[in-house]
DOLOFI-979321 format. One record per residue (C-alpha): residue number from 1; x, y, z. Coordinates in nm, 2 decimals. Example, Ala and Ser with C-alpha at 12.3 -4.5 7.8 and 13.67 -1.06 7.14 Angstrom:
! residues 2
+------+--------+--------+--------+
| tido |   east |  north |     up |
+------+--------+--------+--------+
|    1 |   1.23 |  -0.45 |   0.78 |
|    2 |   1.37 |  -0.11 |   0.71 |
+------+--------+--------+--------+
//
This chain:
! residues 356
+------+--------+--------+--------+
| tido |   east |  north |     up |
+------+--------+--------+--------+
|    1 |   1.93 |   0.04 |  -1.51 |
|    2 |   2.00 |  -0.25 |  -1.30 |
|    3 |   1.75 |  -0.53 |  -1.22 |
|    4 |   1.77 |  -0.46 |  -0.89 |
|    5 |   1.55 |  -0.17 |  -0.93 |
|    6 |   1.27 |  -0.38 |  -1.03 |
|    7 |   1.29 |  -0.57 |  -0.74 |
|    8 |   1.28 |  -0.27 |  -0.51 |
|    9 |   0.95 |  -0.15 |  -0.70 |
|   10 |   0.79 |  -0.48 |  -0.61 |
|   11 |   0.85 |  -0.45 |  -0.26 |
|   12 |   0.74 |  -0.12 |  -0.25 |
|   13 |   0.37 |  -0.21 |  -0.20 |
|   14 |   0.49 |  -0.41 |   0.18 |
|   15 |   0.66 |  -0.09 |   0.18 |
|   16 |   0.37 |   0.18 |   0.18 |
|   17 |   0.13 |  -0.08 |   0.41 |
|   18 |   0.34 |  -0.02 |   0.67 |
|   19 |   0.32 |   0.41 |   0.64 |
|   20 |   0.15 |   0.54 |   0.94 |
|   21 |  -0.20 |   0.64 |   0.85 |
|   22 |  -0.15 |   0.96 |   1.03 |
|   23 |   0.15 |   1.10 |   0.84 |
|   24 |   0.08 |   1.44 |   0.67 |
|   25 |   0.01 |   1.43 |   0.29 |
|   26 |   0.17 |   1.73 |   0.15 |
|   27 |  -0.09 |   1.70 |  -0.14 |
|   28 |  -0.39 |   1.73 |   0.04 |
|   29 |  -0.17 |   2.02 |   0.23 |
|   30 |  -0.08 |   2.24 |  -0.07 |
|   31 |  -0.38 |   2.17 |  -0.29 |
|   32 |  -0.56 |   2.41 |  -0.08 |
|   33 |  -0.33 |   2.68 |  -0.17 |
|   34 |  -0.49 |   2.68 |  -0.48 |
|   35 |  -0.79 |   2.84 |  -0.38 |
|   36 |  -0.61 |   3.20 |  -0.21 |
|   37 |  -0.46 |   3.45 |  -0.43 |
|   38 |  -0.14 |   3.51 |  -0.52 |
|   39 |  -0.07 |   3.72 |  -0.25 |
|   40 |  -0.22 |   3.55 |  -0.01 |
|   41 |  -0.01 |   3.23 |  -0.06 |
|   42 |   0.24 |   3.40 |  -0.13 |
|   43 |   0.20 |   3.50 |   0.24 |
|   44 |   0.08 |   3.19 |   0.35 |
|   45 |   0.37 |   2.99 |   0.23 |
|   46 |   0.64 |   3.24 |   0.40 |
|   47 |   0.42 |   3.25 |   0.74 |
|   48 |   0.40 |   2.77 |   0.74 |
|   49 |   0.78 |   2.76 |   0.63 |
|   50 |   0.92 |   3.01 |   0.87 |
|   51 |   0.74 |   2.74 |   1.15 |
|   52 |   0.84 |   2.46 |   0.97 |
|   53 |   1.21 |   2.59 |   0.90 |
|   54 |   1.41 |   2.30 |   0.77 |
|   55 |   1.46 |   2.09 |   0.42 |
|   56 |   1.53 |   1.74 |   0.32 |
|   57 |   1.62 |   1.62 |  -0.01 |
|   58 |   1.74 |   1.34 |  -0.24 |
|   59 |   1.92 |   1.31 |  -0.55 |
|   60 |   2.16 |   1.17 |  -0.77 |
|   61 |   2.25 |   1.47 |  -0.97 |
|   62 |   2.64 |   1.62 |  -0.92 |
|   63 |   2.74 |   1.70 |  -0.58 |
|   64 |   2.82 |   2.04 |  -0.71 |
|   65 |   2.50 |   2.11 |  -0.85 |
|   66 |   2.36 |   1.97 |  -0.50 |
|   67 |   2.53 |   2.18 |  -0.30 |
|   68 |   2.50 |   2.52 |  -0.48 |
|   69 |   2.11 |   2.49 |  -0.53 |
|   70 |   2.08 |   2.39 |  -0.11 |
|   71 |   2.33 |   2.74 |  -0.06 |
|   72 |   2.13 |   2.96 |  -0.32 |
|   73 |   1.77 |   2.81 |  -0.16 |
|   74 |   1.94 |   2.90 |   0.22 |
|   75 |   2.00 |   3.24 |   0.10 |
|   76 |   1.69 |   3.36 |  -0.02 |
|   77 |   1.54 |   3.21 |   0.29 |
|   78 |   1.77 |   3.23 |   0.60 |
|   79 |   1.53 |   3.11 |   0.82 |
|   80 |   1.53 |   2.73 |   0.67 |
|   81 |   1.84 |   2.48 |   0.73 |
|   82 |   1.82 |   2.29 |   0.45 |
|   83 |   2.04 |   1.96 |   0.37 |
|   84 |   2.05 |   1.71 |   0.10 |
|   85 |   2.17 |   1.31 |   0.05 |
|   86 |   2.31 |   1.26 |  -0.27 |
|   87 |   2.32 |   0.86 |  -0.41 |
|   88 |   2.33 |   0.65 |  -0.67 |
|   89 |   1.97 |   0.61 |  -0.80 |
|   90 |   1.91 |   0.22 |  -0.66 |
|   91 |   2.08 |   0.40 |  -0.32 |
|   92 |   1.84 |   0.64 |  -0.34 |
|   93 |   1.55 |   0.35 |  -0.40 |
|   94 |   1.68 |   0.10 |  -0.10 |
|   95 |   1.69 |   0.45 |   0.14 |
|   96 |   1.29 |   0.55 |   0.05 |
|   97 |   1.18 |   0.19 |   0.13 |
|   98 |   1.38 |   0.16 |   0.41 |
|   99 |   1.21 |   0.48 |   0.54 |
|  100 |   0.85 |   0.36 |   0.45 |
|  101 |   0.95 |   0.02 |   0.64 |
|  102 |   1.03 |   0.21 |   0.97 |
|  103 |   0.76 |   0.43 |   0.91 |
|  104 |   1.02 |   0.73 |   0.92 |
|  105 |   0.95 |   0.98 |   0.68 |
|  106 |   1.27 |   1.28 |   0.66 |
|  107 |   1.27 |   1.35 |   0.27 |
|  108 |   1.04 |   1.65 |   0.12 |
|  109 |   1.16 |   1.69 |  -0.19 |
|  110 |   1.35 |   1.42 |  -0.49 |
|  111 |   1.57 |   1.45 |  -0.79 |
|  112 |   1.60 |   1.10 |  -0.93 |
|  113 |   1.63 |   0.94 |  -1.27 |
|  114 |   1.29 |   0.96 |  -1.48 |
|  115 |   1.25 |   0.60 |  -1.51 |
|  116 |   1.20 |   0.55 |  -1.17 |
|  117 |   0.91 |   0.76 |  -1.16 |
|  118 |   0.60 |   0.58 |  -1.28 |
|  119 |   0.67 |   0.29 |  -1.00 |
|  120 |   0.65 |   0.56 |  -0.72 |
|  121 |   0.36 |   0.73 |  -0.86 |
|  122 |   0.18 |   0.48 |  -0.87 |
|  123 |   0.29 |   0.36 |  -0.54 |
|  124 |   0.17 |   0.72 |  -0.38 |
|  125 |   0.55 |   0.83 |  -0.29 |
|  126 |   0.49 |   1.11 |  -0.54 |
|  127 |   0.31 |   1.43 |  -0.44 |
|  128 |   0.15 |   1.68 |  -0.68 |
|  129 |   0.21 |   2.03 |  -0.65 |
|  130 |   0.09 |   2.27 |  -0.89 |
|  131 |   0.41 |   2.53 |  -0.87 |
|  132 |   0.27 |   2.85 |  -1.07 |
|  133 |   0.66 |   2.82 |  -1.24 |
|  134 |   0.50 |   2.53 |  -1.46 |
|  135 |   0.39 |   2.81 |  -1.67 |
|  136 |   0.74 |   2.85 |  -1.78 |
|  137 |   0.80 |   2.54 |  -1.90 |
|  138 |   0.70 |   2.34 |  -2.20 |
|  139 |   0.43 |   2.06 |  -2.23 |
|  140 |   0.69 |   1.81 |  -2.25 |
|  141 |   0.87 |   1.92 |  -1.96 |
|  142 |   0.60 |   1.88 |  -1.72 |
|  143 |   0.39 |   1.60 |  -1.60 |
|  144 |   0.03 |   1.70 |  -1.68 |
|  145 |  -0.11 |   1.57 |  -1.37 |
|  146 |   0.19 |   1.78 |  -1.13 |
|  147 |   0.37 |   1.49 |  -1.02 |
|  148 |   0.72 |   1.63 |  -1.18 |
|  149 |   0.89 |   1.86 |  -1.36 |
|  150 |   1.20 |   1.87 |  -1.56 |
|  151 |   1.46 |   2.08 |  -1.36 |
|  152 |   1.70 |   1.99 |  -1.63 |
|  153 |   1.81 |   1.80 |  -1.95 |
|  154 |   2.08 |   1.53 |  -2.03 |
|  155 |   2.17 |   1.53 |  -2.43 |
|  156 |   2.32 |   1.20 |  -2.52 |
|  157 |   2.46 |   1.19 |  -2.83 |
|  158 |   2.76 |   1.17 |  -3.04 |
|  159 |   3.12 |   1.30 |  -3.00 |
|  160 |   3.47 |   1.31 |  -3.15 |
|  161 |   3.79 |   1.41 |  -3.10 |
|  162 |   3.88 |   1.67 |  -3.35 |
|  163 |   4.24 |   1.63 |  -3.33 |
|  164 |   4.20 |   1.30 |  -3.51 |
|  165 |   3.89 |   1.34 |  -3.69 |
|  166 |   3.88 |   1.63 |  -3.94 |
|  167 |   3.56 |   1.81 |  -3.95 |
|  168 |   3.48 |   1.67 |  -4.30 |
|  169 |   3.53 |   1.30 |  -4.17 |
|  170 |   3.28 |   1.34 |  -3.93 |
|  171 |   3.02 |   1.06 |  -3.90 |
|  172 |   2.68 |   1.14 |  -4.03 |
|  173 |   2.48 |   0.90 |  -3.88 |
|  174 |   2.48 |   0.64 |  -3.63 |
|  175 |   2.48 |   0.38 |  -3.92 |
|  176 |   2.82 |   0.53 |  -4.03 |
|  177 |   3.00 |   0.43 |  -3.72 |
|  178 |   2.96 |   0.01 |  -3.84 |
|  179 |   3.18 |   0.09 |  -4.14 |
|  180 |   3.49 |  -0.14 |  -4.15 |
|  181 |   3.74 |   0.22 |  -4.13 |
|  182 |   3.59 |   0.33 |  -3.78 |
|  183 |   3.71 |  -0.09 |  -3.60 |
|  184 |   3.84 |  -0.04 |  -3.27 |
|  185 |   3.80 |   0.36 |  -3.28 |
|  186 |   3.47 |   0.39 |  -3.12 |
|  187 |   3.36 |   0.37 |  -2.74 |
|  188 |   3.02 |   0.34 |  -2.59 |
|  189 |   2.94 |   0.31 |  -2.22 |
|  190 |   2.86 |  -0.05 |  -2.05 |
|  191 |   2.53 |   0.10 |  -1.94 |
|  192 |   2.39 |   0.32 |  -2.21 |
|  193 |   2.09 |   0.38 |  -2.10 |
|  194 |   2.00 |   0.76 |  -2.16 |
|  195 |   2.09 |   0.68 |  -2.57 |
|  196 |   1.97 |   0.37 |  -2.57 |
|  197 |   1.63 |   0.48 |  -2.47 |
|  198 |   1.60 |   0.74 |  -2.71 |
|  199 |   1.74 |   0.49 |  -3.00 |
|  200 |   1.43 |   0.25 |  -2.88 |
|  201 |   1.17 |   0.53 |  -2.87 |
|  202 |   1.30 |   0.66 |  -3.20 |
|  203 |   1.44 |   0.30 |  -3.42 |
|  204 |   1.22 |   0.08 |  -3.22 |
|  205 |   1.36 |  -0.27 |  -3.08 |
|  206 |   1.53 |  -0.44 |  -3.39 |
|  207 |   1.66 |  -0.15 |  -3.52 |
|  208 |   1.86 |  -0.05 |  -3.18 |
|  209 |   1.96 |  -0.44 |  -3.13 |
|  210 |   2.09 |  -0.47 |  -3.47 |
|  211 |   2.30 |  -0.15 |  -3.46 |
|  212 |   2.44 |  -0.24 |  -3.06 |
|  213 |   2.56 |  -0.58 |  -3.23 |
|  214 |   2.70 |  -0.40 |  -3.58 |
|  215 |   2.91 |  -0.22 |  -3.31 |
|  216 |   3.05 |  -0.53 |  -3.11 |
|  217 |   3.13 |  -0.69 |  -3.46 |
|  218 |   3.33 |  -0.36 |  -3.54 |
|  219 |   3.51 |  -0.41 |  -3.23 |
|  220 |   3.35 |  -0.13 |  -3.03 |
|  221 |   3.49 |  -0.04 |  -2.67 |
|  222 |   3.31 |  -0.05 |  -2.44 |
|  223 |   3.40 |   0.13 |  -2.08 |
|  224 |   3.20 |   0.23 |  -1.80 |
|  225 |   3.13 |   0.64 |  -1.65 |
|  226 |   3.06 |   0.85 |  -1.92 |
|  227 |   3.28 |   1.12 |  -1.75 |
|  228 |   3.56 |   0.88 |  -1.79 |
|  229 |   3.56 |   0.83 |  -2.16 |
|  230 |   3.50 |   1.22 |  -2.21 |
|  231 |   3.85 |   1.21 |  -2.03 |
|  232 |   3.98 |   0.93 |  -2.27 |
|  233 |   3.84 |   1.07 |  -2.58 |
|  234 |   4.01 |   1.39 |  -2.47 |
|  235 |   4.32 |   1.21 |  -2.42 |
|  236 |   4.32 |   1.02 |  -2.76 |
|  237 |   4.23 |   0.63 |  -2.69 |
|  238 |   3.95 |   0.65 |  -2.93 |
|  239 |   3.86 |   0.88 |  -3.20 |
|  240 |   3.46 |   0.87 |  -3.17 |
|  241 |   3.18 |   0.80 |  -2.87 |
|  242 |   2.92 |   0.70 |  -3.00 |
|  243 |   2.70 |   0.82 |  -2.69 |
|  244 |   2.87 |   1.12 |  -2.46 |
|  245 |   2.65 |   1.39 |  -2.27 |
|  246 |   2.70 |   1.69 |  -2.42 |
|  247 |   2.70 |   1.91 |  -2.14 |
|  248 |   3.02 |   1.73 |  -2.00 |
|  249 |   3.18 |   1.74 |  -2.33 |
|  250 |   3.14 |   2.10 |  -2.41 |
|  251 |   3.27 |   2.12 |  -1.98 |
|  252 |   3.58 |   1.98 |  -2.11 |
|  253 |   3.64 |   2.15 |  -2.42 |
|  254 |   3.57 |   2.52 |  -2.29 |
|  255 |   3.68 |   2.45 |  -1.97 |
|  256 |   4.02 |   2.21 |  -2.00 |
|  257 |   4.10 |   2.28 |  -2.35 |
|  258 |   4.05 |   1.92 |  -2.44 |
|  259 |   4.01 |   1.88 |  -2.84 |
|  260 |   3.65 |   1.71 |  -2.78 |
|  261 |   3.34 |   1.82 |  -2.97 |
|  262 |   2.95 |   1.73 |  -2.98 |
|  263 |   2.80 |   1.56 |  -3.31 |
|  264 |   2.44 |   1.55 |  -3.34 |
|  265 |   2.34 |   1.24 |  -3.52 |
|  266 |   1.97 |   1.15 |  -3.56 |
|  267 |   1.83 |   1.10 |  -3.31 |
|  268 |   1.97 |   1.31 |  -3.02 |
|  269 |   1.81 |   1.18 |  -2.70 |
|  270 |   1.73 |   1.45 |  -2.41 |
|  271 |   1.63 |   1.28 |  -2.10 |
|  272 |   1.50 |   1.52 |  -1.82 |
|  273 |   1.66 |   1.53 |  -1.42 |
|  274 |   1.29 |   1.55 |  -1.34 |
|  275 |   1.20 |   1.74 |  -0.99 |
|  276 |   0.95 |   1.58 |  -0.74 |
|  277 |   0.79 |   1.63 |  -0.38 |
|  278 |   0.75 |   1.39 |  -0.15 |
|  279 |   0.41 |   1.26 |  -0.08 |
|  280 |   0.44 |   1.25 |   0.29 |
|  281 |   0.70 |   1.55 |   0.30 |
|  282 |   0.76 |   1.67 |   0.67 |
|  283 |   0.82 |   1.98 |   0.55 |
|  284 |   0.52 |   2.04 |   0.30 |
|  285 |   0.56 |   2.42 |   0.30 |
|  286 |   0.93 |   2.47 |   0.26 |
|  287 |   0.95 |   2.14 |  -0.03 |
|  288 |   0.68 |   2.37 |  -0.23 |
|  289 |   0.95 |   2.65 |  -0.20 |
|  290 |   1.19 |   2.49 |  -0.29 |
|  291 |   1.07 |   2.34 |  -0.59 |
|  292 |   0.94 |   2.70 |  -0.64 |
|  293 |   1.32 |   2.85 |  -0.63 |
|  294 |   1.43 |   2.54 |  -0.87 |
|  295 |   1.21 |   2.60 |  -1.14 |
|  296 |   1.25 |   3.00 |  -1.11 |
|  297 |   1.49 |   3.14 |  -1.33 |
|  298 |   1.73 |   3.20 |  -1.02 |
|  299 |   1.72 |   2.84 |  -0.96 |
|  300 |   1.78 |   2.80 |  -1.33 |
|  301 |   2.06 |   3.00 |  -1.37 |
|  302 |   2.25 |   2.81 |  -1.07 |
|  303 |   2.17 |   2.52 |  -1.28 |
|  304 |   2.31 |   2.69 |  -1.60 |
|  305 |   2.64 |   2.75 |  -1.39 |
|  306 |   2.74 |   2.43 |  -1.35 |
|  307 |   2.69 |   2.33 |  -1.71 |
|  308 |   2.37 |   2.17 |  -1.68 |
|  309 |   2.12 |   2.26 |  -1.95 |
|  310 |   1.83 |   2.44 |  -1.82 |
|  311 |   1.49 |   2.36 |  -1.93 |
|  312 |   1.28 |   2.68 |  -1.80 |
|  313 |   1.17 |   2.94 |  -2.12 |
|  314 |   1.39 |   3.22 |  -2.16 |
|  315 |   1.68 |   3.10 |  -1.97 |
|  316 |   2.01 |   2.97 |  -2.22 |
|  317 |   2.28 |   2.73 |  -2.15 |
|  318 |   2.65 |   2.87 |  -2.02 |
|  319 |   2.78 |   2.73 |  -2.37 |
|  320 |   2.62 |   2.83 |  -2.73 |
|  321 |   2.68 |   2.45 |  -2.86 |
|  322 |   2.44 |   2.29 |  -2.63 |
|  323 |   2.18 |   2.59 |  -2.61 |
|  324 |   1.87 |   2.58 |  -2.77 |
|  325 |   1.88 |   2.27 |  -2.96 |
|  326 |   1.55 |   2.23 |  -3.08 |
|  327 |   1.58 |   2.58 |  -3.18 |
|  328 |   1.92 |   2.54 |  -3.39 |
|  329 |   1.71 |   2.22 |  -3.60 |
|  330 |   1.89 |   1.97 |  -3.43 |
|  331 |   1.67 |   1.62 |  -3.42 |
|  332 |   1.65 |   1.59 |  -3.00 |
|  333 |   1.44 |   1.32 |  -2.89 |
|  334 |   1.26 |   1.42 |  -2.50 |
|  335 |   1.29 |   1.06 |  -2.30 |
|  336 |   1.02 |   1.09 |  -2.08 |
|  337 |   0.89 |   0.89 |  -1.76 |
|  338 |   0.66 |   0.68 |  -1.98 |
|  339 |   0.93 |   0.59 |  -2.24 |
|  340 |   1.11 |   0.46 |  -1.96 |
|  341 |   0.87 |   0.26 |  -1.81 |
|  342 |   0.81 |   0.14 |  -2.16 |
|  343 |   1.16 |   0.02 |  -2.28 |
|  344 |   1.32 |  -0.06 |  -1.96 |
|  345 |   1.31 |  -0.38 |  -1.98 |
|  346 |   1.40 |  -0.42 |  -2.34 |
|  347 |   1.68 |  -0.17 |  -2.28 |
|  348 |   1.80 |  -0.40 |  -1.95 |
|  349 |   1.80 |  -0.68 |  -2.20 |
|  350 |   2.04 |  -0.52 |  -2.47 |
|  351 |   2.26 |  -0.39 |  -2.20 |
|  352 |   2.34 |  -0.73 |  -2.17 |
|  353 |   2.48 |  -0.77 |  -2.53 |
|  354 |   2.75 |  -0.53 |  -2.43 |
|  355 |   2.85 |  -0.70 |  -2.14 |
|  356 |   2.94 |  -1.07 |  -2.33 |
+------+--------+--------+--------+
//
């Protein structure tokens, strides 16, 4: 993650003293829900949306993804227009301050990367909400206090091309890929960051630095968008990635016939597309809904359709080989919040070494 995110997080405190001490707190708002019964919020929620009838949201997740949850939200509730802004993740950052500067508050609900997450807590951006589809999600999947939950996961983790790489040859390990044979036939990205937080959380600091430089010595490339080298491992310039997401992968094998496959080397790090409201949502009602619909296993099952991996109980990936993981044995790593917060800026720092 860029520097400049930092930067924005430090400003965010000029930010938030100019917020209008009157703005609604959709917090305070839906915490008294908690008190009615089921059907009686149920009843409530219906009656406050239906007045407040529209939807704002962030996020940096695929446009696709975007625009069929906002259609599948719309249809089980006709009465709400709902629209979305999708952005890169500092994008995202420079529009929320903005909007606390000028005091203009439009967004009710987030999806934006996990390490941004603690900094807005803490800065009261971040509403809890207790949605009663937490219950269908693990521990680790939910932030105890209801400031988030994970909507979806992101495996980043090995991958090969198995035209040129025989089953057998397969690496084993991470460690594998700084053998002499493997020189100039292994990519990684120019901002690793989903792996290389899970390698820090899992190897710890020296361990991840020494492996990132056994790579540059064996003449690793090194290319930016993972999409991009999924298409170029597909296509042949490189036999092994050393850190792919696996749903895109498995997209491009099932989908495009592209001889690509998924390794699971130790460790295998899930990071979460975590789910937030706004603190000072307009819209308090209709962003509780529509976290609501996310996390319900319709919402899920949109997800699952664009060949995202769904996080809610019960509910499987479109593709066996990313299904389940933790299930199957394989060693995933969960990249939380926290570990973000924790790393970053050691992760920013080893970044570097791939950019020299």
């Amino acid at each position: 993650m860029k520097n400049f995110f930092w930067l924005c997080i430090l400003l965010l405190p000029l930010a938030l003293a100019l917020r209008s001490s009157s703005a609604r707190d959709a917090e305070e708002v839906l915490g008294e829900l908690n008190r009615l019964s089921p059907k009686e919020r149920e009843m409530k929620f219906v009656e406050e949306a239906k007045k407040e009838g529209a939807l704002n949201w962030y996020g940096n997740i695929e446009i696709i993804t975007m625009g069929r949850l906002n259609d599948g939200f719309q249809k089980k509730y006709p009465f709400i227009k709902a629209q979305y802004f999708r952005g890169s993740g500092v994008k995202l950052i420079n529009r929320i301050l903005m909007e606390a500067r000028q005091k203009k508050f439009d967004v009710d609900v987030f999806f934006l990367p996990f390490e941004f997450l603690p900094g807005l807590t803490k800065e009261k951006l971040l509403g809890r909400y207790s949605s009663p589809e937490r219950a269908f999600y693990a521990p680790n999947l939910i932030d105890k206090e209801g400031y988030w939950a994970a909507a979806a996961l992101n495996y980043a983790n090995m991958a090969y091309n198995s035209k040129l790489v025989p089953r057998a040859g397969v690496p084993k390990s991470y460690d594998e890929l700084l053998d002499p044979k493997w020189a100039g036939e292994v990519s990684i990205d120019m901002e690793p960051d989903r792996a290389l937080l899970g390698w820090l959380k899992v190897w710890g600091e020296k361990k991840t630095e020494a492996f990132l430089k056994g790579l540059i010595k064996n003449k690793v490339v090194v290319r930016r968008g993972h999409t991009l080298q999924t298409e170029l491992l597909c296509a042949g310039e490189f036999k092994v990635a050393s850190e792919l997401y696996a749903y895109q992968v498995t997209r491009m094998k099932r989908e495009k016939g592209c001889p690509v496959d998924v390794n699971y080397a130790n460790p295998v790090s899930a990071s979460i597309t975590p789910l937030s409201l706004a603190r000072q949502a307009p819209h308090p009602y209709v962003a509780a809904l529509f976290v609501d619909f996310v996390l319900s296993e319709e919402g899920q099952e949109i997800i699952v359709e664009t060949g995202r991996i769904p996080t809610r109980k019960g509910v499987k990936a479109k593709y066996e080989e990313v299904s389940n993981l933790e299930g199957k044995g394989v060693p995933v790593v969960i990249v939380t919040p926290e570990d973000g917060e924790k790393w970053q800026s050691v992760s920013n720092r080893l970044v570097e070494i791939l950019r020299k």
